[in-house]
Structures are given as C-alpha cells and as structure tokens.
C-alpha positions in Angstrom: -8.3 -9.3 4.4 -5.0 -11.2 2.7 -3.5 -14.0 3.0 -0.3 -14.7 5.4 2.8 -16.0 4.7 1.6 -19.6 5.5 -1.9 -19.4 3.8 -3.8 -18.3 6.9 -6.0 -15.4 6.3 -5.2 -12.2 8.2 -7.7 -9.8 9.1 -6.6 -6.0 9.2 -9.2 -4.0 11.3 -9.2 0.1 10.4 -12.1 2.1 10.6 -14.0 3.1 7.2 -11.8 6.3 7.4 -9.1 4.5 5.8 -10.2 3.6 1.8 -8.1 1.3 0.3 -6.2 1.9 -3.2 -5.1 -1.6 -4.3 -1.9 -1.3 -6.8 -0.3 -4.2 -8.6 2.4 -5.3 -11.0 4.4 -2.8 -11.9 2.7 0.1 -11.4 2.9 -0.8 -7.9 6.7 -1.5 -7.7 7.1 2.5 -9.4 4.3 4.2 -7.1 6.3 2.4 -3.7 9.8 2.5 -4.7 10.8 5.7 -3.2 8.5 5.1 0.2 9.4 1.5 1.4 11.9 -1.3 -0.1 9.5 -4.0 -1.1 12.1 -6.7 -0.5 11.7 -6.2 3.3 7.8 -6.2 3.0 7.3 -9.7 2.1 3.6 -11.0 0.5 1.6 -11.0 3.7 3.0 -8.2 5.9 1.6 -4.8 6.4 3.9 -1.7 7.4 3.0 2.1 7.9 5.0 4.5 6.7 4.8 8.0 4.9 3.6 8.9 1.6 3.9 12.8 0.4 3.1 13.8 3.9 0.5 11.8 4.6 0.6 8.4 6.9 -0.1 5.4 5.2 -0.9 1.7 5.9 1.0 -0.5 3.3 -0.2 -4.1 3.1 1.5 -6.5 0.6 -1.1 -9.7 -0.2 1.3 -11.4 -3.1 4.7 -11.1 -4.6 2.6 -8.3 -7.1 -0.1 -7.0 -5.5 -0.5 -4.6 -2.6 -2.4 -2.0 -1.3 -2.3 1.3 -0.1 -4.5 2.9 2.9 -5.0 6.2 4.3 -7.5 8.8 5.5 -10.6 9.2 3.7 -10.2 12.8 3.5 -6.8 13.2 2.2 -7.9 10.3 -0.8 -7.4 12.8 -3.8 -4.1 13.9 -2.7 -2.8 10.5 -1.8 -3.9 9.1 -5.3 -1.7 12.5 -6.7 1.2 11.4 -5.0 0.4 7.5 -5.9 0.2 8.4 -9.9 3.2 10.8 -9.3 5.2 8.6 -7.8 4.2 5.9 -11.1 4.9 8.7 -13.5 8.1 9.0 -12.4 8.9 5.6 -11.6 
C-alpha cells in the first residue's frame, strides 16, 4: 500500500510472485533514470515498464521513495540490473 496524491491510501493487489525492492533517495533516482523519467511518475502513481529485460511494476509513494516489483524468480537478476543501473548512475 502508498499513499495517493490526495492522502488516500491506495491498495496495489499482485500476487506473492511479485517481491517488492523498495529504493529511495538517490540511489533510487540512479537505479530508474535510464528506465522511466520520474518527473512524469508523480509520488502516488504506479507504471510498468522494462527493466534489463524483465517487466517491472514501478510504484512511486513520495517525492524520494519508490519501489520496484517483479517476478519472484527473476529477483537476483533484477537486483543486478537495480545495483548496475546505481553504479552507473
């Protein structure tokens, strides 16, 4: 759960599959720069996109926080390509 643009809490409902990698502060604005321009994704909207290959829910809770979903199974390689992206910022 996160809280909308107006204070009312939204609920996301994804299966367990789907672990959630929660970034924030910078290190979040290097590991997303290249996959989705964070001035569009305002604090309380969610997107999907693609990260390395993989699909990927993004959902932004505040102005520094946000957090990063995708299959269970392919969890080490999308924390790879999370750090990676960082690294290179």
């Amino acid at each position: 759960m996160f809280v909308g643009d107006e204070g009312h809490v939204v609920s996301v409902c994804l299966p367990s599959s789907y672990p959630e990698i929660p970034l924030c502060g910078s290190f979040a604005r290097s590991a997303t720069k290249r996959v989705i321009h964070l001035a569009r994704l305002g604090p309380g909207q969610a997107t999907r996109t693609v990260l390395d290959h993989m699909g990927v829910f993004v959902l932004r809770s505040a102005h520094d926080r946000l957090a990063i979903l995708g299959a269970r199974s392919a969890a080490g390689s999308l924390w790879h390509a999370i750090s990676g992206a960082a690294a290179r910022g």
